[in-house]
Backbone as JSON Lines, residues from 0, in Angstrom:
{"i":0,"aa":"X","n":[0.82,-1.2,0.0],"ca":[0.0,0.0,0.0],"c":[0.86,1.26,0.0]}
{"i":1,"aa":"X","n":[1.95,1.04,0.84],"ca":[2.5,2.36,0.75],"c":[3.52,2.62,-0.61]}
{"i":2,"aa":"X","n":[3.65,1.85,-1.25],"ca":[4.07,1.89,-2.66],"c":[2.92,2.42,-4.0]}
{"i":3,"aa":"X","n":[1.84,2.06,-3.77],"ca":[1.15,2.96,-4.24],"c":[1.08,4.56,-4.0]}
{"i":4,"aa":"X","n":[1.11,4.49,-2.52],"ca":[1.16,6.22,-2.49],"c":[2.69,7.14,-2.88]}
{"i":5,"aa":"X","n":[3.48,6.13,-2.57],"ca":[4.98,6.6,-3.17],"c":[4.32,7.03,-4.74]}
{"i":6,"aa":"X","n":[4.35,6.05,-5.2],"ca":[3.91,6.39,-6.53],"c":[3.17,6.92,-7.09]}
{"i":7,"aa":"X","n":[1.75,7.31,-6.83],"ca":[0.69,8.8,-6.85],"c":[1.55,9.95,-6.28]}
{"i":8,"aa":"X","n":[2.45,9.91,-5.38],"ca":[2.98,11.19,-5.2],"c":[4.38,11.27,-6.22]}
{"i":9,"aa":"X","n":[4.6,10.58,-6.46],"ca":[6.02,10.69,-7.34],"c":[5.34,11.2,-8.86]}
{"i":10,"aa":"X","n":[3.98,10.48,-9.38],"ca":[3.64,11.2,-10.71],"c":[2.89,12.59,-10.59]}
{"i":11,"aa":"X","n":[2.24,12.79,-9.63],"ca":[1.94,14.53,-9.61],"c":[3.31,15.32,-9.58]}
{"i":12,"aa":"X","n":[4.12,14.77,-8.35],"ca":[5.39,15.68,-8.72],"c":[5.64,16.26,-10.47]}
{"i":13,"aa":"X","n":[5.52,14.45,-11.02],"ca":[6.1,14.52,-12.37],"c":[5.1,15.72,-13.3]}
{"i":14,"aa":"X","n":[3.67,15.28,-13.18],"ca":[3.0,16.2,-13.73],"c":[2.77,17.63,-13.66]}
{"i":15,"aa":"X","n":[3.01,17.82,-12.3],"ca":[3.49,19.62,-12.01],"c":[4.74,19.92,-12.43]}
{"i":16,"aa":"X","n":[5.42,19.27,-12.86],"ca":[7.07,19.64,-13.19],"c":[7.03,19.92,-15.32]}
{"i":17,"aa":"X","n":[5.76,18.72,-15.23],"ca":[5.69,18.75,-16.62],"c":[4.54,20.32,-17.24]}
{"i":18,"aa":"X","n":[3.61,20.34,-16.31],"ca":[3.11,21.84,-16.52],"c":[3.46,23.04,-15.98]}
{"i":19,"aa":"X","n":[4.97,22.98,-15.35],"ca":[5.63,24.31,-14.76],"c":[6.85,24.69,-16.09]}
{"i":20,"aa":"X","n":[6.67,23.1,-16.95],"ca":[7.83,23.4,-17.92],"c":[6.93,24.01,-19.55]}
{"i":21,"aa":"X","n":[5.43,23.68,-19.29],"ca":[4.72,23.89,-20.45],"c":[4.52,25.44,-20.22]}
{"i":22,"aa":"X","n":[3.98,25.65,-19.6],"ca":[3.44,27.18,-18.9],"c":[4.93,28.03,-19.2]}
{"i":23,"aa":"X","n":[6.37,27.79,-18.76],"ca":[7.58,28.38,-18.81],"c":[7.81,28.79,-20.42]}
{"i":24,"aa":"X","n":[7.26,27.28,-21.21],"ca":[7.59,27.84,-22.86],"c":[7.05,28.6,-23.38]}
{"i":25,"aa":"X","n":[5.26,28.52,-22.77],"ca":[4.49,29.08,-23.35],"c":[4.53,30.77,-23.21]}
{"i":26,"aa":"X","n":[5.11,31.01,-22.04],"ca":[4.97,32.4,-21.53],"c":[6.82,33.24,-22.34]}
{"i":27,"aa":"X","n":[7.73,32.38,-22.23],"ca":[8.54,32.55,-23.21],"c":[8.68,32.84,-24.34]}
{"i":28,"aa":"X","n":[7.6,32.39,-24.95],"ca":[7.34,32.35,-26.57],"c":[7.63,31.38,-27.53]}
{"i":29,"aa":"X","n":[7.78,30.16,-26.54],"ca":[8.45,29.46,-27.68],"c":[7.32,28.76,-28.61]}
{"i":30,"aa":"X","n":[5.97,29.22,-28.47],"ca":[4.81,28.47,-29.39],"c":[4.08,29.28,-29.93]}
{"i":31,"aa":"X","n":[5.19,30.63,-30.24],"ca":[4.41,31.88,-30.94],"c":[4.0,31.89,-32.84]}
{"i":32,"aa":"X","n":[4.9,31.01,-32.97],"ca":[5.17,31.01,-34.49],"c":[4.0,29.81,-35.18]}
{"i":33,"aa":"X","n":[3.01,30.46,-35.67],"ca":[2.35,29.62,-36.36],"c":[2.42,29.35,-37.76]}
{"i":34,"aa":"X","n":[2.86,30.34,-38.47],"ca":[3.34,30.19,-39.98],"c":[4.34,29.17,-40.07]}
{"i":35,"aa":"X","n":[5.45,29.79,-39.8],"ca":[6.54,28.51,-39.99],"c":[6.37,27.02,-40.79]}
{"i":36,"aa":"X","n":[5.68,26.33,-39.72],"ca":[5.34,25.13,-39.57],"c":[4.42,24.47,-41.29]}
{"i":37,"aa":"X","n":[3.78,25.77,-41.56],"ca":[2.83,25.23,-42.36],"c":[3.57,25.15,-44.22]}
{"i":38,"aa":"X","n":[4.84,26.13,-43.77],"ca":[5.24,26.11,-45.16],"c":[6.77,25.81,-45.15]}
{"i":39,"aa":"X","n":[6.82,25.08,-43.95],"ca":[8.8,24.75,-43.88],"c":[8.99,23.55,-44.71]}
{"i":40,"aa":"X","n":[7.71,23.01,-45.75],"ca":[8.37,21.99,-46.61],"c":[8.03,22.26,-47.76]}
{"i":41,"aa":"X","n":[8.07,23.93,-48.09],"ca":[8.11,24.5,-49.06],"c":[9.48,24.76,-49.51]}
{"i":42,"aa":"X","n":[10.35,25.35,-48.32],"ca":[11.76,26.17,-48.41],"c":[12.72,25.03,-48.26]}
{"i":43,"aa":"X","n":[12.43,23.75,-48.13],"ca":[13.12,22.9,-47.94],"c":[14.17,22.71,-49.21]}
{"i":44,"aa":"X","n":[15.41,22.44,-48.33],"ca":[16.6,22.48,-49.59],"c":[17.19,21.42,-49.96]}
{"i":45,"aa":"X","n":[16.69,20.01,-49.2],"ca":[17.45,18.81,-49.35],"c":[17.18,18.44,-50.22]}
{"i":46,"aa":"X","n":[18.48,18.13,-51.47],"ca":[17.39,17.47,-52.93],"c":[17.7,15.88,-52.39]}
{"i":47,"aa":"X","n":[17.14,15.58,-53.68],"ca":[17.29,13.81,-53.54],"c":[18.47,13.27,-54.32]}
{"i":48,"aa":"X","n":[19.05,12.28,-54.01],"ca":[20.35,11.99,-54.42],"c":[20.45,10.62,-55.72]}
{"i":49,"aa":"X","n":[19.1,10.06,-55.72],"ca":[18.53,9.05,-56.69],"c":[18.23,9.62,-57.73]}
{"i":50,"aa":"X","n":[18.9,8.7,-58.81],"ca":[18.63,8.76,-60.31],"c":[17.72,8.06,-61.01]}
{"i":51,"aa":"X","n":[17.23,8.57,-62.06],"ca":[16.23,7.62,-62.98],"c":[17.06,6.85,-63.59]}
{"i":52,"aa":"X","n":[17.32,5.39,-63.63],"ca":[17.55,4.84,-64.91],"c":[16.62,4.34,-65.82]}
């Protein structure tokens, strides 16, 4: 029994750690850019290295 509660308290830890790190990006800016995403496999520069025979 007390391994269960170890473990309900060990994953809230985890889950407040995981929404103190979402909330940190979000307020940062790191999920400001919505364009980007929609046309970054437009500008893409990698050609392909295969030939027709």
């Amino acid at each position: 029994m007390s391994a269960i509660i170890i473990l309900i308290g060990a994953s809230i830890m985890m889950a407040g750690g995981f929404l103190i790190a979402f909330l940190w990006s979000v307020k940062s800016g790191q999920m400001d850019d919505d364009y980007t995403p929609s046309v970054r496999m437009l500008f893409d520069s990698e050609t392909s290295t295969k030939t027709n025979k």
